[in-house]
C-alpha positions as a Python dict, from the first residue, in 0.01 Angstrom:
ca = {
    (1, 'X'): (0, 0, 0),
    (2, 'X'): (323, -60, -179),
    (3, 'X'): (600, -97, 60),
    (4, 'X'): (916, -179, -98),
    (5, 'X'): (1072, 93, -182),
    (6, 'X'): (1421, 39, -115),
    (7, 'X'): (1651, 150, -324),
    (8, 'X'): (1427, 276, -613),
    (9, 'X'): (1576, 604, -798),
    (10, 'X'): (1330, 879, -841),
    (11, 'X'): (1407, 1051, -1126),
    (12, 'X'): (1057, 1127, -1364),
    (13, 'X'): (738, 1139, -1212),
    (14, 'X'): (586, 818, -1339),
    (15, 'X'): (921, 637, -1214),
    (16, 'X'): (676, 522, -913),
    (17, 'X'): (298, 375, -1008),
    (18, 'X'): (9, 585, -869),
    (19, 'X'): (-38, 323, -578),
    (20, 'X'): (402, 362, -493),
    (21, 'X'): (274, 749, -489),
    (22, 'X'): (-8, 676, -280),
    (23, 'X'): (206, 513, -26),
    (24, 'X'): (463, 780, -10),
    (25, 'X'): (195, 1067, 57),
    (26, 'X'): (75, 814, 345),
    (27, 'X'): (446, 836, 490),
    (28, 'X'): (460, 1194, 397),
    (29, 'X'): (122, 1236, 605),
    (30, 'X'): (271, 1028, 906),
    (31, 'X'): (572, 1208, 933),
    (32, 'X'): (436, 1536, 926),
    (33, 'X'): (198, 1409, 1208),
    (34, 'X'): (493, 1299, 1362),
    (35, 'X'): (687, 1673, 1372),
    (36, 'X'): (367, 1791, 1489),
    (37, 'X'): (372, 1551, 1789),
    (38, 'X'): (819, 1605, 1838),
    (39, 'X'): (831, 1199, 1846),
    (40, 'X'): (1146, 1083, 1691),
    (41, 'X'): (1154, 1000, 1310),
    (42, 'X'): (1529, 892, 1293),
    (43, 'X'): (1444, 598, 1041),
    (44, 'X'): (1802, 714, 886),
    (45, 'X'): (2021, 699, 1142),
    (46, 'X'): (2403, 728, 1037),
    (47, 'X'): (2297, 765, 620),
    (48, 'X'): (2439, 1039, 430),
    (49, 'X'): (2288, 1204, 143),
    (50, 'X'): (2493, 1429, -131),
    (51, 'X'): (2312, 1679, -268),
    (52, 'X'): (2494, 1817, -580),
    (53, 'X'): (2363, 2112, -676),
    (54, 'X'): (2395, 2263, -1063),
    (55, 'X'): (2126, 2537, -1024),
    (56, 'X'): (2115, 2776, -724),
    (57, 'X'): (1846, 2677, -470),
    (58, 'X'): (1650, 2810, -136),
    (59, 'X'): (1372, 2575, -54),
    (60, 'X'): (1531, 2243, -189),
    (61, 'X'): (1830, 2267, 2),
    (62, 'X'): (1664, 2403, 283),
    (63, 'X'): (1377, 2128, 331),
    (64, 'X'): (1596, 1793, 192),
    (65, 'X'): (1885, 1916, 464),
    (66, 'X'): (1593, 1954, 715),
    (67, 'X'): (1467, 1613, 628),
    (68, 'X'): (1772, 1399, 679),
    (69, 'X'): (1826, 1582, 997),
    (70, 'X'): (1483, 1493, 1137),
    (71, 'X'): (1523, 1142, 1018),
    (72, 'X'): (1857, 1123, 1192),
    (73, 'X'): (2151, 1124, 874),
    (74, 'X'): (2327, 1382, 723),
    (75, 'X'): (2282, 1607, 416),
    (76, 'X'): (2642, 1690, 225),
    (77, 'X'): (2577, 1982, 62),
    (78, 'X'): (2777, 1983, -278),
    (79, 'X'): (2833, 2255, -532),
    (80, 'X'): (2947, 2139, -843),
    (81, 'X'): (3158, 2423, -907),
    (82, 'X'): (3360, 2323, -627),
    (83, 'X'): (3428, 2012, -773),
    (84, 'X'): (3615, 1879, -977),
    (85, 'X'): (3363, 1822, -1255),
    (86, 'X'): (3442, 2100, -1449),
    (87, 'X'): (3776, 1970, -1500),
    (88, 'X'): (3681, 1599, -1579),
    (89, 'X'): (3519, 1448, -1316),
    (90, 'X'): (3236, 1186, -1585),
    (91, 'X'): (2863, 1150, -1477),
    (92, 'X'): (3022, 766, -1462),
    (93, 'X'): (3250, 846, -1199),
    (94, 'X'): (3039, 1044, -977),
    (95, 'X'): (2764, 774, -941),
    (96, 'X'): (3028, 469, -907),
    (97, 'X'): (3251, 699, -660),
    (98, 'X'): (2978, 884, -501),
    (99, 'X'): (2781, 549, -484),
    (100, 'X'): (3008, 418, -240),
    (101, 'X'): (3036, 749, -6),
    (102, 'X'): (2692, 783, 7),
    (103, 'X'): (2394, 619, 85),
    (104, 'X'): (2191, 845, -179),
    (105, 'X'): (2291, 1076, -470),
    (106, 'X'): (2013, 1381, -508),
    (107, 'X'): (2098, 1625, -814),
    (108, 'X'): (1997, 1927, -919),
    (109, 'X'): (2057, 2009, -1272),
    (110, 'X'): (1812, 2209, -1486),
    (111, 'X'): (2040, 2287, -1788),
    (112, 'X'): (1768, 2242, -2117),
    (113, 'X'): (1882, 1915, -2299),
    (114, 'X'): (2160, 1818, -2014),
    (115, 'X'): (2047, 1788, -1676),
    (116, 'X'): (1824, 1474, -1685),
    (117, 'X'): (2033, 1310, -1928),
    (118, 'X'): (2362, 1368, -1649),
    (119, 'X'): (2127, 1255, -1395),
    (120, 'X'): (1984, 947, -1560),
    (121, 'X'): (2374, 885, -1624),
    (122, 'X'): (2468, 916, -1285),
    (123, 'X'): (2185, 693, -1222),
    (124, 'X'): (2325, 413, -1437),
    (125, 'X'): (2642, 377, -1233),
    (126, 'X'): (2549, 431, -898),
    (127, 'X'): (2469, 153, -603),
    (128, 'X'): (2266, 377, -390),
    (129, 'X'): (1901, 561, -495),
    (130, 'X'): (1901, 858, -710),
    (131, 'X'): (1665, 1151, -654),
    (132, 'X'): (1604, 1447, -906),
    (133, 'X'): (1568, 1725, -726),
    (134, 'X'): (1461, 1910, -1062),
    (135, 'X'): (1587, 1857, -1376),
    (136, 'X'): (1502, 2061, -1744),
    (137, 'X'): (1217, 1766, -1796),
    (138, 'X'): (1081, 1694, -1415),
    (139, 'X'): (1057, 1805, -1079),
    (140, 'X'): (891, 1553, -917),
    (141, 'X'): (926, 1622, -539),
    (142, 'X'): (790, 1926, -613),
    (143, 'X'): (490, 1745, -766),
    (144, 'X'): (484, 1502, -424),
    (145, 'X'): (427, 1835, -222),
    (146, 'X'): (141, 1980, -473),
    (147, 'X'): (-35, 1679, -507),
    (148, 'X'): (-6, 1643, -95),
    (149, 'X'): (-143, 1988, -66),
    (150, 'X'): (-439, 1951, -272),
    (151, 'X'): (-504, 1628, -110),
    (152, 'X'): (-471, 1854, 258),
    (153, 'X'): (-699, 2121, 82),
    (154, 'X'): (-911, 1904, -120),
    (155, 'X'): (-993, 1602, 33),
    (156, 'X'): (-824, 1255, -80),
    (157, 'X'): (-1119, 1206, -379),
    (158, 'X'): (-1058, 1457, -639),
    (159, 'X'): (-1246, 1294, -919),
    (160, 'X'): (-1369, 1555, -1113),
    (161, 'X'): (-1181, 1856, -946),
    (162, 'X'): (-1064, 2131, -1216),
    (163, 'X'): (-674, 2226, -1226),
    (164, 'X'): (-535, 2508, -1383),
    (165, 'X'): (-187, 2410, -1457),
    (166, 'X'): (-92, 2800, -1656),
    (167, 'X'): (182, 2995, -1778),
    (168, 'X'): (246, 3329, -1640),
    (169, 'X'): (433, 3591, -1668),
    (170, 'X'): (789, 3694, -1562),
    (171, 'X'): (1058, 3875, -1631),
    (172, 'X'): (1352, 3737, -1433),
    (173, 'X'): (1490, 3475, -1653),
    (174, 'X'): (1315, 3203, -1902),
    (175, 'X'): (1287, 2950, -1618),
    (176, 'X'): (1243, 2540, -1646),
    (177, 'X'): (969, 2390, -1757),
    (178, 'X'): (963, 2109, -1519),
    (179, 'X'): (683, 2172, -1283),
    (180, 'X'): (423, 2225, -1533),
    (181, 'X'): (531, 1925, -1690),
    (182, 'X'): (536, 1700, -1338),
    (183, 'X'): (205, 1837, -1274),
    (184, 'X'): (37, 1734, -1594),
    (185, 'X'): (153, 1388, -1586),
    (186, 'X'): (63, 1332, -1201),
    (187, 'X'): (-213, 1454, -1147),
    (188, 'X'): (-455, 1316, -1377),
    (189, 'X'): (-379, 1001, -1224),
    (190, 'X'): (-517, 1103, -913),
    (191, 'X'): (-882, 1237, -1058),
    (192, 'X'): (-797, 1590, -1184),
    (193, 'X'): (-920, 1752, -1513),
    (194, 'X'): (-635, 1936, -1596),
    (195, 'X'): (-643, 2241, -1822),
    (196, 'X'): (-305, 2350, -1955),
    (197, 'X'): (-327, 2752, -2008),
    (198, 'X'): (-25, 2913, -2255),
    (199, 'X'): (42, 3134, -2480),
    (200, 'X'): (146, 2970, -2810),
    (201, 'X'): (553, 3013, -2769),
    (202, 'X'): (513, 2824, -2438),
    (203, 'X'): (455, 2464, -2535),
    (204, 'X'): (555, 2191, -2330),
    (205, 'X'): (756, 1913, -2502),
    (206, 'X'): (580, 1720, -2729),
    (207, 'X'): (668, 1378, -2565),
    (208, 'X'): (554, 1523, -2219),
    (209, 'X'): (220, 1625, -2355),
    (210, 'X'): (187, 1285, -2493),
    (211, 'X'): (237, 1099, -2176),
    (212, 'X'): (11, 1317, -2006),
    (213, 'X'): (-309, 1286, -2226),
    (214, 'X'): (-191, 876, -2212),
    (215, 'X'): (-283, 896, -1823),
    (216, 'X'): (-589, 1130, -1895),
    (217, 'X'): (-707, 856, -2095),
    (218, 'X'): (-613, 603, -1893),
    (219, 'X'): (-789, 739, -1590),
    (220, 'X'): (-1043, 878, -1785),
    (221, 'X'): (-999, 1245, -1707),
    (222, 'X'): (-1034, 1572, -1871),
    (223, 'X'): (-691, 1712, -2020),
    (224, 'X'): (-763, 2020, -2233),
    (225, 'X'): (-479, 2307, -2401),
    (226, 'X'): (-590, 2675, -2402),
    (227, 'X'): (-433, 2966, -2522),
    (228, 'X'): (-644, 3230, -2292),
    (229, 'X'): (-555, 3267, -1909),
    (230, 'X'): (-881, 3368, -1827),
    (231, 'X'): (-1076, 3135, -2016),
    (232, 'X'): (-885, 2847, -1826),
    (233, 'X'): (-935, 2973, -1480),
    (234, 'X'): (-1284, 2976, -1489),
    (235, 'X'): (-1445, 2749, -1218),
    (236, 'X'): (-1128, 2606, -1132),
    (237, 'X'): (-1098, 2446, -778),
    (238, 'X'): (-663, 2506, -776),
    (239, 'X'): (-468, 2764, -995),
    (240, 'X'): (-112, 2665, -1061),
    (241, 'X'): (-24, 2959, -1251),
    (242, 'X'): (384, 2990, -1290),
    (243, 'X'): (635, 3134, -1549),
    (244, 'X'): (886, 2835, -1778),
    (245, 'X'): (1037, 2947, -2076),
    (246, 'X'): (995, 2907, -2405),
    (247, 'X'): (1250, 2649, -2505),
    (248, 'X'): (1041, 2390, -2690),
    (249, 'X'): (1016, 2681, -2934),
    (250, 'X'): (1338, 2846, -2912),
    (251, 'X'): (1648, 2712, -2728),
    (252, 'X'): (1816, 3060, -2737),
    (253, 'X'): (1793, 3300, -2429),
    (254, 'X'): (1824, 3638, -2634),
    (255, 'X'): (1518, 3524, -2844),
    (256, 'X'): (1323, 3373, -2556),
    (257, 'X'): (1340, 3659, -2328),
    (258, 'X'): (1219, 3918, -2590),
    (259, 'X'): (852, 3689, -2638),
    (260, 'X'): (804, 3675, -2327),
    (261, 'X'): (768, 4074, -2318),
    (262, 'X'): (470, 4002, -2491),
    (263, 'X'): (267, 3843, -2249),
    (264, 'X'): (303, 4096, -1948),
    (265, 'X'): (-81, 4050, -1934),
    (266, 'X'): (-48, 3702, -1751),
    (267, 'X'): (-49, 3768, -1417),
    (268, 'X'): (-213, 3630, -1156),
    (269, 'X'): (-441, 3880, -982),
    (270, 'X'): (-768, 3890, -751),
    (271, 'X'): (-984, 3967, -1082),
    (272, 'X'): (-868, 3617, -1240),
    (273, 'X'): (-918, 3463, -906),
    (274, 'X'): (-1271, 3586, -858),
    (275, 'X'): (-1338, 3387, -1208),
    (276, 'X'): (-1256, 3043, -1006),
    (277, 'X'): (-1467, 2886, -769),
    (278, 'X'): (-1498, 3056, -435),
    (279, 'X'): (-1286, 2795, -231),
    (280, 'X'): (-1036, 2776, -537),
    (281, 'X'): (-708, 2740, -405),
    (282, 'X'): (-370, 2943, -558),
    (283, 'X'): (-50, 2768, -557),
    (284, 'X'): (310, 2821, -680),
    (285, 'X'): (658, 2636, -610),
    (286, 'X'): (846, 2976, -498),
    (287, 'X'): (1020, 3203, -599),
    (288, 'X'): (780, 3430, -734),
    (289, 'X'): (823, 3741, -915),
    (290, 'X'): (567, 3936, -722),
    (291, 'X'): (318, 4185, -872),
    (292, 'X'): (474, 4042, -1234),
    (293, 'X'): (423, 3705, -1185),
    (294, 'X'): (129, 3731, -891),
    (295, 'X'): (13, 4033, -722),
    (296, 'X'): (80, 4003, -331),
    (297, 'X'): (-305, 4023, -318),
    (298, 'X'): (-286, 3677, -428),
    (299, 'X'): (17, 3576, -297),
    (300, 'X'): (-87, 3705, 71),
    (301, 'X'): (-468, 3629, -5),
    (302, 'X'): (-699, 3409, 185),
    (303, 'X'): (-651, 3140, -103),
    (304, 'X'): (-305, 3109, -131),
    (305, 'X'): (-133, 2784, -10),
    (306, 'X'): (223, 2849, -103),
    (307, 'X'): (359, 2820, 247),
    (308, 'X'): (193, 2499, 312),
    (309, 'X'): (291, 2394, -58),
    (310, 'X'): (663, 2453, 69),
    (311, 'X'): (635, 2310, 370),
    (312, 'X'): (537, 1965, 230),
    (313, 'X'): (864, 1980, 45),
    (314, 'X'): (1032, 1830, 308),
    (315, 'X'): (746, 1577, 435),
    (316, 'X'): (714, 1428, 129),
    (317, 'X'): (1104, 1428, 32),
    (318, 'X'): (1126, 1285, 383),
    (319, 'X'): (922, 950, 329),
    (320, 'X'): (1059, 921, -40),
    (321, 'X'): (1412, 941, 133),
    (322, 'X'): (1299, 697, 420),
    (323, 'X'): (1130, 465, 201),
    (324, 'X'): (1414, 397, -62),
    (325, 'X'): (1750, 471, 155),
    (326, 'X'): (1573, 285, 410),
}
């Protein structure tokens, strides 16, 4: 177990080794034993947290607010449009001002080609941990609460476990491309064969794809790129199947929006399903676009997780928080 934490910014996934992660899920595990039980986890009594927020949110704000209240500080939620940023306010002056307000800086910023640079420059400047709470490259405590699901679901050995880690359709907007990307650097670390499922428009970034088959090879793990969402769910033990948007291949919304019209066939539905293995769990981060995305036979189906998957948001943000604002 790696216990010092303390003021340690998480802001990419393989910011913290695999044995930093392993201690955080063991937190994340006690504290959620801990709700269960109503004992006391104030281990942050009298810290504050600001949460600025660049990108509208329901179960991020939700579950870190939660958090600090259960471990006994305060969550200050911030838009940044009713700041002063707009009109001048520097990522420089928000970590060294912020930095001494607060006793942690979380962001959410998921502009492509902005948000984790802003973040990483906030970083820079600031005294006091800071946490991405998604950016346009990661979303790591996202990829805390998957990896604790699994491990829930799963067992803690999941050598040799299949994960689908695919594309799907949707037609709301081209969303980030963080969580695939979190996913497929975590988790081979932890055992997983990971398949990556896409059509060919939907690449991740080069430089992400990189570090991931780095810690396939490192942990000596499958990693394998498909372009066929059936062919990749086949035998799987967890689907991740979730829309991003095509950005690696064209920055420009107009352009993005009309390719992913083609792909209308990738949804997630109990036929694909019944091609996993029979205890195959389905996850998702939420929101979904339902019967688009996933059909609610899926979504409400015996093997979805996505309520559990959300509810470890805020264990294992919780025992990241505790650990480094500690």
């Amino acid at each position: 177990m790696q216990t010092f934490l303390h003021g340690r910014d998480l802001i990419g996934d393989l910011d913290f080794s695999k044995e930093e992660v392993e201690t955080i899920l063991d937190v994340a595990f006690d504290l959620k034993r801990k709700r269960a039980l109503n004992e006391s986890t104030a281990y942050l009594r009298d810290k504050v947290l600001a949460m600025l927020f660049f990108f509208s949110s329901t179960r991020t704000r939700g579950s870190f607010e939660a958090g600090m209240a259960h471990l006994g500080g305060h969550a200050a939620f911030i838009e940044s449009r009713t700041t002063q940023i707009a009109h001048g306010d520097t990522p420089k002056e928000i970590g060294e001002i912020f930095g001494r307000y607060f006793d942690g800086i979380a962001i959410r910023h998921v502009d492509w080609g902005v948000g984790n640079k802003y973040i990483s420059e906030v970083a820079k400047y600031s005294r006091v941990p800071v946490l991405n709470m998604q950016c346009d490259i990661w979303h790591p405590f996202q990829c805390l609460a998957d990896l604790m699901t699994i491990v829930e679901k799963k067992g803690r050995d999941l050598r040799r476990k299949k994960m689908v880690v695919s594309w799907a359709y949707a037609a709301s907007y081209q969303k980030p491309m963080s969580v695939p990307q979190s996913l497929i650097v975590q988790m081979p670390r932890f055992g997983m064969d990971v398949v990556l499922a896409h059509p060919p428009e939907f690449r991740l970034m080069p430089e992400v794809m990189e570090m991931a088959q780095e810690q396939a090879r490192k942990y000596k793990v499958g990693f394998e790129v498909v372009d066929d969402m059936e062919e990749a769910f086949k035998d799987a033990d967890i689907i991740y199947a979730k829309s991003w948007g095509a950005m690696v291949h064209t920055p420009d919304a107009n352009e993005g929006a009309e390719i992913i019209k083609k792909y209308s066939h990738w949804i997630t539905d109990e036929r694909k399903m019944a091609l996993a293995k029979e205890d195959a769990i389905y996850m998702h981060p939420l929101p979904a676009d339902r019967n688009i995305e996933v059909t609610d036979g899926v979504m409400d189906g015996p093997q979805s997780v996505v309520y559990d998957e959300a509810e470890n948001r805020m264990h294992a943000q919780m025992a990241v928080m505790a650990l480094t604002m500690g």
